[in-house]
C-alpha positions in Angstrom: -27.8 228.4 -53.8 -26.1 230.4 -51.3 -24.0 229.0 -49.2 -20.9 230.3 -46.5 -18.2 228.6 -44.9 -17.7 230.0 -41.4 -14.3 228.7 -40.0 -13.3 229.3 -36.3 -10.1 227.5 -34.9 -10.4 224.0 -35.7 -14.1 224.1 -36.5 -15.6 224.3 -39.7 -19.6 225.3 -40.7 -21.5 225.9 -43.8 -24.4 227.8 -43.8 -27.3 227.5 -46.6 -28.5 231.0 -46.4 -31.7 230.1 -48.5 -32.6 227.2 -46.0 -30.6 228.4 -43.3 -29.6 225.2 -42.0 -25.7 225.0 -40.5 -23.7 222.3 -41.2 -20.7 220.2 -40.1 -17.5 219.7 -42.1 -19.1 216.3 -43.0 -23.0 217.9 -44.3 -24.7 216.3 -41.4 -27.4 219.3 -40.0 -26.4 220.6 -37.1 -28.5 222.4 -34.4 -27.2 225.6 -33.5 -28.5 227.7 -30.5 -27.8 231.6 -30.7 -28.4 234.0 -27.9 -27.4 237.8 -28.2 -26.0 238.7 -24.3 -25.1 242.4 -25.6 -23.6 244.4 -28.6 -20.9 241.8 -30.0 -21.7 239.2 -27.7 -23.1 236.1 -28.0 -23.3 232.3 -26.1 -23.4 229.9 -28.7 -24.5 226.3 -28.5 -23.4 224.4 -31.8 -24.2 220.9 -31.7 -24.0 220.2 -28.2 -20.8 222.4 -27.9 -21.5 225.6 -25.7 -18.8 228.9 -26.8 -19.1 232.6 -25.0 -18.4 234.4 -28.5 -17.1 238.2 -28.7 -17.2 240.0 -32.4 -15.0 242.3 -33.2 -15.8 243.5 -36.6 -13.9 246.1 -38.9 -13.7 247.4 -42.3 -11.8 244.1 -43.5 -11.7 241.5 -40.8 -13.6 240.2 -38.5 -12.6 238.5 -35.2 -14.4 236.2 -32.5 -12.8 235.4 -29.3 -14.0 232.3 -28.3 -13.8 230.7 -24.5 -10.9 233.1 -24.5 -9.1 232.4 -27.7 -8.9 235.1 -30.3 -9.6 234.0 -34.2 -10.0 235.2 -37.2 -13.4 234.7 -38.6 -13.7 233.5 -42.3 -16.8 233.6 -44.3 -16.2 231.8 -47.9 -18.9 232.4 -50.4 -19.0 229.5 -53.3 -16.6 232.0 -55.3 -14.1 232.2 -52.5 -14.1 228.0 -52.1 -13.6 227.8 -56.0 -10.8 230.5 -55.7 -9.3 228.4 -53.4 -9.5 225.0 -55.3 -8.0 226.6 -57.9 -5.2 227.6 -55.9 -4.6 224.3 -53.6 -4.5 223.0 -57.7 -1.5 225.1 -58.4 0.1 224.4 -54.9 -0.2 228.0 -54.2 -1.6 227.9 -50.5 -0.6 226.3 -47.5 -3.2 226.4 -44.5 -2.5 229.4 -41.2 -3.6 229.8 -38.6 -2.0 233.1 -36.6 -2.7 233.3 -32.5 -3.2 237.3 -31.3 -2.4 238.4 -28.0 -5.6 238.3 -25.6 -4.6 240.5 -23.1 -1.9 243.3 -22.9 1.0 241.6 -21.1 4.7 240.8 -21.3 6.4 238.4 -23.5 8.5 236.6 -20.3 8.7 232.8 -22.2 9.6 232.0 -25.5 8.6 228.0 -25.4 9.5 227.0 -28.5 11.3 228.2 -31.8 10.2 229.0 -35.4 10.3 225.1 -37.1 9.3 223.4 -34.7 6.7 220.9 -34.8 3.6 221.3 -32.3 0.8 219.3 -31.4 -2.7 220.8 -30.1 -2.4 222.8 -26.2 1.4 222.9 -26.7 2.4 225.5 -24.9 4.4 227.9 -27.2 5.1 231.6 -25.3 4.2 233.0 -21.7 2.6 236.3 -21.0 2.1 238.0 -18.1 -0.5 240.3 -17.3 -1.6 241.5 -13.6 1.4 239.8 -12.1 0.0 236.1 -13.9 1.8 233.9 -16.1 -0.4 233.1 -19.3 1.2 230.1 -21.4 -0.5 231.0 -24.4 -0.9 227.2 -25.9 -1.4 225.8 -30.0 -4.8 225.6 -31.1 -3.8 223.0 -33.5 -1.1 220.6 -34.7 1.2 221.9 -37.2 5.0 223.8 -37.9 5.6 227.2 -35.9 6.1 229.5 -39.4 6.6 233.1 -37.7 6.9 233.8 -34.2 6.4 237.8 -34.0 7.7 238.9 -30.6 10.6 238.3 -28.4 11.2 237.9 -24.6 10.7 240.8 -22.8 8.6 242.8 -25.5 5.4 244.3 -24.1 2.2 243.7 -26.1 -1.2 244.8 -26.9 -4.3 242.9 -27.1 -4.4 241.5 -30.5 -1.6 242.3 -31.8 0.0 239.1 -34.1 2.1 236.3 -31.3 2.6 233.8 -33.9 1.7 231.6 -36.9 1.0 227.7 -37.2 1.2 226.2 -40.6 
């Protein structure tokens, strides 16, 4: 059997390439809708859900910006989920999620400070891009690990804001 998990944000999927049925994180069949609007872009309709999904793909990574947040895309293979069991086992990883810039802007707001605790839509930084304020907000509930720029520091469009663990 041959099956992927496909994480994005809070939302996981497998896939069984052989039948190629997607599921939910609890194995119920989901029905997924896929249209291809141009070259890396895609609107997406998972289970009654409806996402306008951009791929960015390189060598190593791939990355979907989804209704305007920017993720990393996993794909786990039954290897990479047994890898990983081993490792929870020996208490070697924690779970990350790191938010990327969406826009070239200006760091103007630093919200909140590495440690502290946030809950989903917490705001966490502000950039500003064309003269508007962005509060760029947690995806999901967790402990500010890293926070990778400072106020006043001009950014690029992906580049690395911060990390929820």
């Amino acid at each position: 059997m041959s099956e992927s998990t496909i994480t994005i944000a809070e939302f996981t999927y497998s896939f069984d390439e052989n039948r190629r049925q997607l599921k939910d994180a609890k194995g119920n069949i989901v029905s997924a809708d896929v249209k291809k609007i141009s070259d890396g872009e895609f609107s997406v309709l998972v289970g009654g859900r409806s996402f306008h999904l951009f791929v960015t793909r390189t060598k190593e990574t791939a990355t979907a910006t989804v209704n305007n947040f920017i993720f990393e895309v996993r794909r786990e293979t039954e290897r990479d989920k047994l890898t990983k069991r081993l490792q929870v086992d020996s208490g070697q990883t924690a779970s990350t999620i790191t938010t990327r810039a969406p826009m070239p802007g200006l760091i103007t707001k630093l919200l909140k400070q590495e440690g502290t605790p946030v809950a989903p839509g917490e705001g966490i930084l502000v950039v500003e891009a064309m003269k508007m304020e962005n509060e760029i907000k947690a995806v999901r509930a967790g402990t500010i690990k890293k926070i990778f720029v400072k106020e006043r520091q001009t950014v690029e469009k992906n580049d690395n804001l911060f990390t929820i663990e």
